[in-house]
N, C-alpha and C positions, 0 to 999 in steps of 0.2 A: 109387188102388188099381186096379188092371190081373186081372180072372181070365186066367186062361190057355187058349188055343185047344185045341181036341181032338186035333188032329193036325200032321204038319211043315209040309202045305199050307196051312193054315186059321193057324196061327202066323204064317206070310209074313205074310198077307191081314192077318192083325189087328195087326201091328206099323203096317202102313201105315194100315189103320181108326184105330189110337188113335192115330198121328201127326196127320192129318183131325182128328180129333175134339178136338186140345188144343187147337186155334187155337180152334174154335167154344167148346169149354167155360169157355176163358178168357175170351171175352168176357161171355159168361153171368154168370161169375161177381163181370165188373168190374161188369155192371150188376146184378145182386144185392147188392151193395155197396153200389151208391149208392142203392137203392132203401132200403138198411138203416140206412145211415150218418144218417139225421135221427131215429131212434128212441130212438137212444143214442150223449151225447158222447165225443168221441174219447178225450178225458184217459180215458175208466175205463176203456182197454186196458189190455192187456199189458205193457206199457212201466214200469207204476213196478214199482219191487223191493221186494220184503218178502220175509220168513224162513216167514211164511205159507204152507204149499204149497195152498191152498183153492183153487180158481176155481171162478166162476159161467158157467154156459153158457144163452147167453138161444136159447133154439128158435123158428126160426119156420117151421111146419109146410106152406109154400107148395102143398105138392103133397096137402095134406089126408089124408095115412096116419090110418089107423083110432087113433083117442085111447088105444084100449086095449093096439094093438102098440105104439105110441109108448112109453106109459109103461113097459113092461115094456123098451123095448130101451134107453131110459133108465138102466133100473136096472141092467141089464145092462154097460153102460159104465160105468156108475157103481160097480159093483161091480171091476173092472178096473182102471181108476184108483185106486180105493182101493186095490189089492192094492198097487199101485207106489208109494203115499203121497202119491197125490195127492184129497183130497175133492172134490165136485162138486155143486155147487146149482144143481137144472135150475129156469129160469122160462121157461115156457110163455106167448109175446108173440104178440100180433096181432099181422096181417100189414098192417096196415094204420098208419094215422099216430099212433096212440097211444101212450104212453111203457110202456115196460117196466122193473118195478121191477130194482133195483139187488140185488147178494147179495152175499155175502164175497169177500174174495179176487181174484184177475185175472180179467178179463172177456174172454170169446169168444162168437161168433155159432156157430151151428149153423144154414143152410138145408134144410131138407126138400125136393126137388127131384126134379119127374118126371126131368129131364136130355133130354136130345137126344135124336133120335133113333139111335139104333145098332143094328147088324146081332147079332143075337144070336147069329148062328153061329161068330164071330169072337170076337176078345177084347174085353171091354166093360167101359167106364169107369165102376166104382160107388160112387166119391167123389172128390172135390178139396178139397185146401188152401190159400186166397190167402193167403200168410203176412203180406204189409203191412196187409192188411184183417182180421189175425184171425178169421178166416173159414173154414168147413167146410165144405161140403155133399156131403149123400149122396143118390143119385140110386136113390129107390122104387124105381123099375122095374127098375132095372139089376143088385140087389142078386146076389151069386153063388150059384150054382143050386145048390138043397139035393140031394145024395144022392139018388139015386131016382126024380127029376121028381115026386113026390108032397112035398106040404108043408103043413104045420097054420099056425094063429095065433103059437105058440110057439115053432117052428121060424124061422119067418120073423122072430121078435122079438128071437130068440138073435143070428142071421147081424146082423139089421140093428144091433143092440148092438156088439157089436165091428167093427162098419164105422166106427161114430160113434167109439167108442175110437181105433181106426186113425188115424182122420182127427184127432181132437183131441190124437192123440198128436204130430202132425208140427206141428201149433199151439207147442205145448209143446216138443218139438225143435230145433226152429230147420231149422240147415242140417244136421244130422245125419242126417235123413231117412231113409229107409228101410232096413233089416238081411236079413241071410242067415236069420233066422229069427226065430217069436214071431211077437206080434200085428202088427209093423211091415216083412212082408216086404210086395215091393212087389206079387207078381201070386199070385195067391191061384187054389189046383186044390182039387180035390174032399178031400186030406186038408186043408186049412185050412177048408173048411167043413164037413169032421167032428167036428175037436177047437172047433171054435166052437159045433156043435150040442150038445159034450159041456160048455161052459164051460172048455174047456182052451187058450184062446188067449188069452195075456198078454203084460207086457214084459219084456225082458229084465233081467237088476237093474241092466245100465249104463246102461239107458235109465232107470230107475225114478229114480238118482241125478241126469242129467243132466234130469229134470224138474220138480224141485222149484225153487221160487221163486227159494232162495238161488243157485241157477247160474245165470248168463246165459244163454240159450241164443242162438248165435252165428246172425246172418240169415246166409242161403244168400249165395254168392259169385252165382252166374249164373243159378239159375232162382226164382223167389219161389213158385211151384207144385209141388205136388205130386199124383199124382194115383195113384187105387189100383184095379186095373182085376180083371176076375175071367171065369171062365170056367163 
């Protein structure tokens, strides 16, 4: 997920910033992976098919966001999901070598992640998806800037909710990847973090279709990431 620059000069600047920035993110993301990958076996991906559209999204909070914005932006993508017909059972895992239990349905990771460093005046990378790793992460810090430069707990809980949507939507996607509109454009400006701060950013209903269990969703041909950047 890509925000969008302020201006033509600053656009330049940040297509080559989040160029930079996908080599390093992806590395990131391969070793989050493997740091995840002994937590939980691989068989309870994504990969078997059921008529079930349920998944379980096991969170692990790396970058220690406040438990209370958490739970709300939870709910928040979870409400989202649901709109599309898809349910979602979050379980809240250490980050550490402990097992995390099991819930319905297809199984995806969510990393919680300060992310890299980036130039805020540019455009800024505030999630990825490793599609082979079932894998998300959204990047705290990077999250796109509310309306105003003034921002609450619940404000901040709104935006970071459908960044998590966003991101678990291209999980569930495939290679279908990002849209001209809805919750799934790819570089996010100030009206997408208005109708997020209103609850008004969803899926499209093709997309709503194309993510339930019983459709395959097709792996990308050439890139297995995706990323969603914001301004």
């Amino acid at each position: 997920m890509r925000t969008k620059a302020g201006s033509g000069e600053s656009k330049v600047a940040g297509s080559r910033n989040f160029t930079g920035c996908q080599f390093k993110l992806g590395l990131l993301l391969v070793g989050t992976a493997a740091l995840m990958g002994p937590v939980f076996p691989a068989t309870a991906f994504a990969s078997e098919t059921s008529k079930d559209p349920a998944i379980t999204v096991l969170v692990f909070n790396f970058r220690q966001a406040p438990a209370e914005t958490l739970v709300k932006a939870e709910k928040e993508a979870g409400r989202i999901l649901e709109e599309a017909g898809v349910p979602v059972t979050w379980r809240d895992c250490p980050t550490g070598n402990e097992p995390c239990q099991k819930g319905p349905g297809r199984v995806f990771f969510l990393a919680m992640m300060a992310g890299p460093v980036q130039n805020k005046f540019l455009d800024t990378i505030s999630g990825y998806a490793l599609l082979p790793a079932h894998l998300a992460a959204v990047y705290y810090d990077y999250l796109p800037r509310i309306p105003g430069g003034e921002s609450n707990k619940n404000d901040i809980a709104l935006v970071l909710g459908c960044v998590i949507a966003h991101e678990l939507g291209h999980l569930l996607l495939g290679a279908h990847g990002h849209s001209i509109g809805g919750i799934m454009q790819a570089r996010w400006g100030i009206e997408q973090t208005r109708l997020a701060l209103m609850s008004q950013l969803s899926f499209l209903p093709e997309e709503a279709r194309l993510m339930h269990a019983d459709t395959v969703a097709p792996e990308p041909k050439n890139n297995s990431a995706s990323a969603l950047t914001s301004h």
